[in-house]
C-alpha positions in Angstrom: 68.1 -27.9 -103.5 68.5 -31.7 -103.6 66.6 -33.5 -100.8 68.5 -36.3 -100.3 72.1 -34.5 -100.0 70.1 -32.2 -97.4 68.9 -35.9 -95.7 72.6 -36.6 -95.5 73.9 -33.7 -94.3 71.3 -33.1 -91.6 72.2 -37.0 -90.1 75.3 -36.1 -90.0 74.9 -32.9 -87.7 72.5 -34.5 -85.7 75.2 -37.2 -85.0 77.2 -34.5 -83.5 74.4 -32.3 -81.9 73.1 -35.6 -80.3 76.8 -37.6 -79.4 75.5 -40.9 -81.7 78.3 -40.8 -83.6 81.0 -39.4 -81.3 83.4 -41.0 -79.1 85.8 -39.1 -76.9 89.2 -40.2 -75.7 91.7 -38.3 -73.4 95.4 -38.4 -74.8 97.8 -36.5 -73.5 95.3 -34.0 -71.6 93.6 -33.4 -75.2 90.1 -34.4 -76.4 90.7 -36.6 -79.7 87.3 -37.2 -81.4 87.0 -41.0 -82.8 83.8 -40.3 -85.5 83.0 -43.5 -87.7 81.8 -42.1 -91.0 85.1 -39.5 -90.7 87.6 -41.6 -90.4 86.2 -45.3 -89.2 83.7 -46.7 -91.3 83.4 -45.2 -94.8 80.2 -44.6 -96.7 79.5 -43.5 -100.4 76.4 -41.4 -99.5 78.7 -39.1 -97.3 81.6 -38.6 -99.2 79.2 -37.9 -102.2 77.1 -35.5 -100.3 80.0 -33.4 -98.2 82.0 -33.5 -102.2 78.9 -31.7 -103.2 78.3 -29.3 -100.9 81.7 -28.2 -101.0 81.5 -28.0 -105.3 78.4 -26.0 -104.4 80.4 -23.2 -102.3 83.4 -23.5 -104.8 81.1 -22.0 -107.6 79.0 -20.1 -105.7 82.4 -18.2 -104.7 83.2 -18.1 -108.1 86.9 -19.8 -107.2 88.9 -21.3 -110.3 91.4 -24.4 -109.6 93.5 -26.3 -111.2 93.7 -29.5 -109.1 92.7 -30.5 -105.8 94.9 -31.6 -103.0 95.1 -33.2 -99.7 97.1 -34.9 -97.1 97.3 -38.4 -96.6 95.8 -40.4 -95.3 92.4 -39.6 -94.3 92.4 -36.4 -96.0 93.0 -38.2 -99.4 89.6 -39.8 -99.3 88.0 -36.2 -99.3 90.5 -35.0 -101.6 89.9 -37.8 -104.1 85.9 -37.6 -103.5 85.9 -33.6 -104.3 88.1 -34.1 -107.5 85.8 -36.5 -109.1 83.2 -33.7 -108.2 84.9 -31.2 -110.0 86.7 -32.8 -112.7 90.0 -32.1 -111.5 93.4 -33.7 -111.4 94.5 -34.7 -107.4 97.9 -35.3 -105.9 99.1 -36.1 -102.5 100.9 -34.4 -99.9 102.6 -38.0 -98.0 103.8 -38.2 -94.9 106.1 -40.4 -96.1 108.7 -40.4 -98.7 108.5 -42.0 -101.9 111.0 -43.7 -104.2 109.1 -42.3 -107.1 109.6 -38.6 -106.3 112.0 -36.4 -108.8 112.2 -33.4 -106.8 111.1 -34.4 -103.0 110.4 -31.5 -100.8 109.9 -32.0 -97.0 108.7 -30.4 -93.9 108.3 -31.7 -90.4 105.5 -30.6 -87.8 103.8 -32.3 -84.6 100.4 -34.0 -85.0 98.5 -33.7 -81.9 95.8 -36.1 -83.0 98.5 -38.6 -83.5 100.8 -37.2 -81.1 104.0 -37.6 -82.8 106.3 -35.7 -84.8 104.7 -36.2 -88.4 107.1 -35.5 -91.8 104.9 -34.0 -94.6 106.6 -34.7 -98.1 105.5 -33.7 -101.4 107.1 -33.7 -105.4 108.1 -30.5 -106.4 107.7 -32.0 -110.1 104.3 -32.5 -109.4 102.9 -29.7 -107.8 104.5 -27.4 -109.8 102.4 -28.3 -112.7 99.2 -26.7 -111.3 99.4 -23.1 -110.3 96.2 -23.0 -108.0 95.2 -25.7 -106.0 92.5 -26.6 -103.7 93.4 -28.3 -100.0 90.8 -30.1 -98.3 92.0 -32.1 -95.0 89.6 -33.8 -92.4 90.8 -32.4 -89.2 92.0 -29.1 -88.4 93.2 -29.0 -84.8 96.2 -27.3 -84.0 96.5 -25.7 -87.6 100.1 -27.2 -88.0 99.7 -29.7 -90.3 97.8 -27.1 -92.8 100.2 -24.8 -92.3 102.8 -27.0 -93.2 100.8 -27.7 -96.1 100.5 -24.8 -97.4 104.3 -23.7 -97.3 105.2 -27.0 -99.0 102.8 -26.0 -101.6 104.5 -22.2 -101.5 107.9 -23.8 -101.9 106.8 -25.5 -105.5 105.3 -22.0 -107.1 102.0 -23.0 -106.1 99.1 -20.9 -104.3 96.1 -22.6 -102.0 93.4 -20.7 -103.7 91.1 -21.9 -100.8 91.1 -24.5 -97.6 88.5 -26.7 -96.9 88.4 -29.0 -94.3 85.0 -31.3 -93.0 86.0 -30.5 -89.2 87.1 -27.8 -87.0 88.4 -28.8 -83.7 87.5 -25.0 -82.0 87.4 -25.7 -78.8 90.9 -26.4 -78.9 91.5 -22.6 -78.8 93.9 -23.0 -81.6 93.7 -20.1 -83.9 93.2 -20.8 -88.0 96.3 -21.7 -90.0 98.1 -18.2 -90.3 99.0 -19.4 -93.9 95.9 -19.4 -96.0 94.1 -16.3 -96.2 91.4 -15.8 -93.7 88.3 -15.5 -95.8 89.7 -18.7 -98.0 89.8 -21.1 -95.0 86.4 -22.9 -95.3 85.5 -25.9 -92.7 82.1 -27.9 -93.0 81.5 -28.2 -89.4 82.8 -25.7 -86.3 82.5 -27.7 -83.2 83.0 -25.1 -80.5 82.7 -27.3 -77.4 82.2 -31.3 -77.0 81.3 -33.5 -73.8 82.7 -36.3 -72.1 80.0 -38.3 -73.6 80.2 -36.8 -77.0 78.0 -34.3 -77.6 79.3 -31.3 -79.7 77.9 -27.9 -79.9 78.2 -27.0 -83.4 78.4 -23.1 -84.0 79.0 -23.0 -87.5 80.9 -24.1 -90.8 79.6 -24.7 -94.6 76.8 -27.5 -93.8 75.3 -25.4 -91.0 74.6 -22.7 -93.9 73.4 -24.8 -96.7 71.1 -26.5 -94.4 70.4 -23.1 -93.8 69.6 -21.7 -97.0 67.6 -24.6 -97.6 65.4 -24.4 -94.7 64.6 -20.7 -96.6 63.7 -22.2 -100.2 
């Protein structure tokens, strides 16, 4: 097992575990989560470490892709990272519509981390060139937005193989997204309750179980 990625990964759960690298604001009576290295303040060592991880499960798991992709715009950094990983083509479902498409599909859902109505749009001449992709997000919250992914992805002929996604928001209550098959959906970190002051209890998800196995090696 590599020792540094380990190093990595076990920073970044202690930032959880601990609150150091949580901050929690109220909006709209829900808990929105405000992490640096997700979504703030972007470092090399941690997109290289969760890409790896996640490669690591993929072919553990035996699972064959075509491309990777994600939804913009904080999922695309993930997306991007884990396709240089696997030496795989990536595209981008927008949330905005671009000039450039030739055969736009579309699909509206509401965010609750940006509370507002959010359009997903994607190019049917693109996605329909790969026939199983892999969709990696950042947050997964109310399981809308992946849902919403997924049936755009349906609509052009093409199956999410697997989901992964660096954080589950559990304590929502919010069940998984109904679209991708149960045993396919794959997040990195389960937070299953977080304080006022940030502390998260973390009850399971990918790193929890490679830190896991290699604690056993």
């Amino acid at each position: 097992m590599d020792e540094k990625l380990a190093k990595t990964l076990e920073e970044l759960l202690d930032g959880f575990k601990t609150g150091a690298s949580v901050q929690v604001r109220n909006v709209g009576g829900h808990k929105i989560l405000r992490i640096d290295w997700l979504n703030i303040v972007f470092r090399y060592e941690v997109f290289q470490a969760l890409a790896k991880v996640i490669a690591h499960d993929v072919d553990r798991r035996g699972y064959r892709f075509d491309a990777v992709a994600s939804v913009e715009t904080s999922g695309a950094k993930y997306g991007l990272a884990l396709s240089y990983e696997l030496k795989l083509p990536y595209f981008s479902i927008h949330k905005a519509g671009k000039i450039t498409f030739e055969d736009p599909v579309s699909m509206v859902e509401r965010s609750v981390t940006e509370d507002r109505e959010v359009s997903l749009h994607l190019d049917r001449a693109v996605a329909s060139k790969f026939k199983k992709v892999l969709l990696v997000d950042d947050i997964r919250r109310s399981s809308r937005t992946l849902n919403a992914a997924a049936e755009l992805l349906n609509a052009c002929g093409t199956v999410v193989e697997a989901c992964y996604v660096i954080l589950d928001l559990a304590f929502t209550g919010n069940p998984p997204p109904a679209k991708i098959p149960a045993d396919r959906y794959i997040p990195l970190f389960v937070i299953s309750a977080v304080g006022d002051d940030g502390r998260c209890e973390v009850s399971g998800g990918l790193v929890v179980d490679y830190l896991g196995m290699v604690s056993h090696v």
